[in-house]
N, CA, C and O of each residue as an XYZ file, in Angstrom:
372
protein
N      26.479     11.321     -2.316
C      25.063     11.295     -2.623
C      24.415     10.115     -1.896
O      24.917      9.016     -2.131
N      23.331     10.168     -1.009
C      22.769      9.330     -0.588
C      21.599      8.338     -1.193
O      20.647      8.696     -1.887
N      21.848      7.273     -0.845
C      21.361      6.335     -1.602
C      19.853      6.071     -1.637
O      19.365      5.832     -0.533
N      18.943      6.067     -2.774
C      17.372      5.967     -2.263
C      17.230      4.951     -3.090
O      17.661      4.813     -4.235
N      16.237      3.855     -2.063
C      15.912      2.852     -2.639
C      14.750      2.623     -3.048
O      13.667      3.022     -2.619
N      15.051      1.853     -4.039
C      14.040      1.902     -5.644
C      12.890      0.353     -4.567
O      13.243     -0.519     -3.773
N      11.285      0.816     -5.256
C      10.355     -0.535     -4.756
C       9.998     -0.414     -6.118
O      10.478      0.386     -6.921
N       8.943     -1.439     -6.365
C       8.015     -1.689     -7.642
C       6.431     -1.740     -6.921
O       6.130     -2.218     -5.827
N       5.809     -1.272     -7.632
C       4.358     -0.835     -7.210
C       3.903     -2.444     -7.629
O       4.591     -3.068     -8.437
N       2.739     -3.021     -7.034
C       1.810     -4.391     -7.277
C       1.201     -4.101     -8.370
O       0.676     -4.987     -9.044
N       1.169     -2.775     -8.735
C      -0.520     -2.452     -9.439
C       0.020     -2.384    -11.340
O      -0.184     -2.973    -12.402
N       0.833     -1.189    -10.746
C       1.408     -0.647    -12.120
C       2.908     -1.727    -12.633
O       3.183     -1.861    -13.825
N       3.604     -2.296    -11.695
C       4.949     -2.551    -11.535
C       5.781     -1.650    -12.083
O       6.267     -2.166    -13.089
N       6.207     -0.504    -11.913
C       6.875      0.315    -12.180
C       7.827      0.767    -10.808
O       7.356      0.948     -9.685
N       9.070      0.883    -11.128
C      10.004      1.292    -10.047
C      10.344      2.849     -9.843
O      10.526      3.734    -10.680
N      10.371      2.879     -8.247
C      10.203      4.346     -7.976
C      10.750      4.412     -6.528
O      11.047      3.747     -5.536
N      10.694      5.489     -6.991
C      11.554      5.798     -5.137
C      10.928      5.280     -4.233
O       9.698      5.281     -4.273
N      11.596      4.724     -3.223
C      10.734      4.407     -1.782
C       9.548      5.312     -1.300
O       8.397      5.002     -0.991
N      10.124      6.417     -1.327
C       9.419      7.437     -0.590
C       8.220      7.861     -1.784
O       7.251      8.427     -1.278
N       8.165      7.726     -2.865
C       7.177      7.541     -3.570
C       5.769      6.953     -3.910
O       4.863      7.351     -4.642
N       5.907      5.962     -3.183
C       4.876      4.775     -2.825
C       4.432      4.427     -1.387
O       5.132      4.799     -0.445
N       3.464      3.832     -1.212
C       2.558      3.850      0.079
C       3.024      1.929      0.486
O       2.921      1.047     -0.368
N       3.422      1.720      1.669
C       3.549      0.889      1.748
C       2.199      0.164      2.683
O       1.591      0.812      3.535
N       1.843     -1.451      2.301
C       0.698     -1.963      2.743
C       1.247     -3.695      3.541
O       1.606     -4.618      2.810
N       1.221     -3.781      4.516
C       1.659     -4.537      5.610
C       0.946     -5.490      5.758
O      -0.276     -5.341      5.796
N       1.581     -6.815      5.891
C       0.934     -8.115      6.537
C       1.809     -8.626      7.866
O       2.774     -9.365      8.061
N       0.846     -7.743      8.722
C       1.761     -8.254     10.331
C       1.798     -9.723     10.637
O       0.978    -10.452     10.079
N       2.654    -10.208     11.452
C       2.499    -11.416     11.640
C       1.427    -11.823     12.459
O       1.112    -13.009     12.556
N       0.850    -10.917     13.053
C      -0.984    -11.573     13.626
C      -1.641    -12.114     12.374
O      -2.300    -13.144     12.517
N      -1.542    -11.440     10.869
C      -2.164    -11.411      9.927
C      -2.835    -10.211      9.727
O      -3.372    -10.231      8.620
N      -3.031     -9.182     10.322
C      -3.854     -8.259      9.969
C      -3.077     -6.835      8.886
O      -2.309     -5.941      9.243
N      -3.506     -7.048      7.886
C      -3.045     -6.232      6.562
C      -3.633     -4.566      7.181
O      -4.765     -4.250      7.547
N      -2.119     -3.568      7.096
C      -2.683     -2.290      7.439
C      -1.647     -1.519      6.379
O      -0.576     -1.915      5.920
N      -2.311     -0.372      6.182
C      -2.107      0.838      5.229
C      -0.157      1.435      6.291
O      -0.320      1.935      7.404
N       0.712      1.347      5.990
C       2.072      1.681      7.146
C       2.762      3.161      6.367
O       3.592      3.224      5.461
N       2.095      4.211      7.074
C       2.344      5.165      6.338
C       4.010      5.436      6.334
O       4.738      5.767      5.399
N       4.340      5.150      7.822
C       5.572      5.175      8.512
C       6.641      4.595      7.616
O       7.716      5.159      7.412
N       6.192      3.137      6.958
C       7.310      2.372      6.062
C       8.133      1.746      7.179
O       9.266      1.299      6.999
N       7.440      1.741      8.434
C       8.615      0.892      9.101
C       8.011     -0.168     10.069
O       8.644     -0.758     10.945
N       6.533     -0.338      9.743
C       6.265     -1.945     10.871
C       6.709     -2.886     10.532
O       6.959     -2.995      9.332
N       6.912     -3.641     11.156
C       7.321     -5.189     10.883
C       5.943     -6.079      9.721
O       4.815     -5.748      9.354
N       6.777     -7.227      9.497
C       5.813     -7.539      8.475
C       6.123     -7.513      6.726
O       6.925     -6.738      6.203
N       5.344     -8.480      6.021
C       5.755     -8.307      4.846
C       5.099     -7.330      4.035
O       3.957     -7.508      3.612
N       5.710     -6.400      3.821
C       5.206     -5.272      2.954
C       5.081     -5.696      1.230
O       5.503     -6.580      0.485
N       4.138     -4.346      1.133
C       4.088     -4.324     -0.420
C       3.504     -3.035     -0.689
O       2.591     -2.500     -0.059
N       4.102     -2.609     -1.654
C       4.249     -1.084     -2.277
C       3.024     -0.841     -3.351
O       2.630     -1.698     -4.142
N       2.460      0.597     -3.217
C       1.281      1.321     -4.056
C       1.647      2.389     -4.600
O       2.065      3.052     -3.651
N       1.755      2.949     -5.453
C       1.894      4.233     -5.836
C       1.187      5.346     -4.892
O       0.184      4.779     -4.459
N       1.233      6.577     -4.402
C       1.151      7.236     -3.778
C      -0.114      8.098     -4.659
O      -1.291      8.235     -4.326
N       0.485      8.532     -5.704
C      -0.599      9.250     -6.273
C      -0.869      8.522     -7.887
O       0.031      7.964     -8.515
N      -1.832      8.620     -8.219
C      -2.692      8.231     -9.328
C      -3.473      6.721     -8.811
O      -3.238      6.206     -7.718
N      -4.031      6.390     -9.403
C      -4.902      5.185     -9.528
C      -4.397      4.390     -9.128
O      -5.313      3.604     -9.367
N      -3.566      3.693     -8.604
C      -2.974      2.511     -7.991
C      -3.433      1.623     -7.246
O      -3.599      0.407     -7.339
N      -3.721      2.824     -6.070
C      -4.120      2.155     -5.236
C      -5.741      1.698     -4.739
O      -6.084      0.875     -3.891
N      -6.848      2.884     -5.933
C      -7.970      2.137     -6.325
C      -7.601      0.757     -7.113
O      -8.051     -0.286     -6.638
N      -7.149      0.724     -7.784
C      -7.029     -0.210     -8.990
C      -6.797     -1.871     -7.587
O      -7.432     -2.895     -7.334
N      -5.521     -1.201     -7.076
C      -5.407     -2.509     -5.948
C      -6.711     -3.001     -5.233
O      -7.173     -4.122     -5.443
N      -7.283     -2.087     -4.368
C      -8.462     -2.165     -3.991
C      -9.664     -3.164     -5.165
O     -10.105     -4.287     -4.924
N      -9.886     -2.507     -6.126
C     -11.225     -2.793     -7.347
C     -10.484     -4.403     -7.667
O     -11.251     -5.208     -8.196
N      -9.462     -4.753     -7.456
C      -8.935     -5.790     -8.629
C      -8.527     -6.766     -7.564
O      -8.208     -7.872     -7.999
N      -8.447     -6.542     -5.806
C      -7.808     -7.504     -5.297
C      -6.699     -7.893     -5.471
O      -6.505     -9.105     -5.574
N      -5.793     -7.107     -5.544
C      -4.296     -7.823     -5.979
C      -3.512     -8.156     -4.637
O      -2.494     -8.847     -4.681
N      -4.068     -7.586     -3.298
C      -3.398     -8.238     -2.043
C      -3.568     -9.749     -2.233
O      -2.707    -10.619     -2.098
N      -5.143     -9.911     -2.649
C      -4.895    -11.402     -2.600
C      -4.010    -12.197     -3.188
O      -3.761    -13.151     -2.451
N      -3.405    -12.229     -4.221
C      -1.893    -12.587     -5.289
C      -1.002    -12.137     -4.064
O      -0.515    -12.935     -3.264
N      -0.879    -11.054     -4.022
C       0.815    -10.907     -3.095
C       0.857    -11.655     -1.821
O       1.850    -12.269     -1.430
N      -0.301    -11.572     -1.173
C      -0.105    -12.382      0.276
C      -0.489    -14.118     -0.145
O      -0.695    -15.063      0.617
N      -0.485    -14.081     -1.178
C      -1.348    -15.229     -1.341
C      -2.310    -16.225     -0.277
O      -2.122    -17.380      0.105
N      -3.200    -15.435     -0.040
C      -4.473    -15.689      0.417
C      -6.081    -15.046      0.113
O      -6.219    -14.441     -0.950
N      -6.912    -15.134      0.749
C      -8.314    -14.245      0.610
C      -7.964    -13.680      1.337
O      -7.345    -13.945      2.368
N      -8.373    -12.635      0.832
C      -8.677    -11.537      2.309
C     -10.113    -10.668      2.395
O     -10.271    -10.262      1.244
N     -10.977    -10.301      3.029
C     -11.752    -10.192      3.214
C     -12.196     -9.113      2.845
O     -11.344     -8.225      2.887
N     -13.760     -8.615      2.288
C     -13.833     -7.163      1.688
C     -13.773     -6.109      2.767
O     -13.715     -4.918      2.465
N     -13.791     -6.603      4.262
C     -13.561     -5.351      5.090
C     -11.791     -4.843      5.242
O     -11.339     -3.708      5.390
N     -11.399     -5.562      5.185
C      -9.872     -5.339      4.749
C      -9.718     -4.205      3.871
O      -9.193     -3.111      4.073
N     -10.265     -4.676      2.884
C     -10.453     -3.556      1.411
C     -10.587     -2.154      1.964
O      -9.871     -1.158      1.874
N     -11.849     -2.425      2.624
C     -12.950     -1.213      2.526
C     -12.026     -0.173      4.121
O     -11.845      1.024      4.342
N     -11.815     -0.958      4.578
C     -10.296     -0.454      5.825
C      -9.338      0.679      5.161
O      -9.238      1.898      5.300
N      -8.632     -0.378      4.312
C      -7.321      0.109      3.096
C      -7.636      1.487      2.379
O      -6.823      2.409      2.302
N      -8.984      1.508      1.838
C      -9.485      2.513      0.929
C      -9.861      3.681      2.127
O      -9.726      4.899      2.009
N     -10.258      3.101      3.047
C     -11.031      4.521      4.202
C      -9.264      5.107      4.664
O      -9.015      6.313      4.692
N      -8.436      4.289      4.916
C      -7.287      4.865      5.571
C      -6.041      5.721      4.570
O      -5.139      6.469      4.947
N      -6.566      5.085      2.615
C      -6.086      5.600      1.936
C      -6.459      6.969      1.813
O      -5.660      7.900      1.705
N      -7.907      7.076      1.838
C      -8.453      8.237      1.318
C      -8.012      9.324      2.209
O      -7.620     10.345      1.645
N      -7.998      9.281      4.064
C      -7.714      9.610      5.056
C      -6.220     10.296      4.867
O      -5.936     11.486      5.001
N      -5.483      9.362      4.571
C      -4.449     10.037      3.819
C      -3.980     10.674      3.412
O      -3.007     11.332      3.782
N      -5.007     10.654      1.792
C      -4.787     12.060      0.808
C      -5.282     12.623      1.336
O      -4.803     13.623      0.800
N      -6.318     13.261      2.452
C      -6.921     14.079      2.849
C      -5.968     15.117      3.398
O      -5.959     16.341      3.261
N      -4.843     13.962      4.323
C      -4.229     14.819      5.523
C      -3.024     15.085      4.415
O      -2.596     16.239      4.419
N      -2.560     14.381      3.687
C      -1.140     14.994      2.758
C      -1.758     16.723      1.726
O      -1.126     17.696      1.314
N      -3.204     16.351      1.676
C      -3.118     17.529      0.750
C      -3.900     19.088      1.606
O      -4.098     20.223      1.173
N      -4.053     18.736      2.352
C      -4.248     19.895      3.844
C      -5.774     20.315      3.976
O      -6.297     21.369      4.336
N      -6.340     18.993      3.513
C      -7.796     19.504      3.839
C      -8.275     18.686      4.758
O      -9.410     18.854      5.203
């Protein structure tokens, strides 16, 4: 049986499959991007995929705690356009 590895979401902290959650990237330029792939370089941090999570991250700022820094509301408003973009293309519309 092959092995799947467990993350914890920022929002909810609940553990879940890798492939379950959306991973969100701090490259070493600094620029925080949505990594649908799960494989850029950089320190990641995990969202739940579906339900509220990843509004909640967005509305509440919780990148700022994990990266510990500010980050800027176009960052946000980036995160949320590339999230939504997302569900768009995962659910075939």
């Amino acid at each position: 049986m092959k092995h799947i590895p467990l993350r914890s979401c920022i929002v909810c902290r609940q553990q879940k499959d890798k492939g379950d959650l959306l991973r969100i990237v701090r490259c070493g330029d600094g620029d925080i991007l949505l990594d649908i792939s799960g494989k850029l370089g950089g320190h990641g941090a995990y969202v739940c995929k579906h339900g509220d999570c990843m509004d909640n991250a967005i509305k509440k700022r919780v990148l700022n705690r994990v990266y510990k820094c500010q980050i800027d509301n176009s960052v946000y408003e980036r995160l949320q356009n590339d999230y939504y973009r997302f569900k768009t293309d995962e659910n075939g519309n």
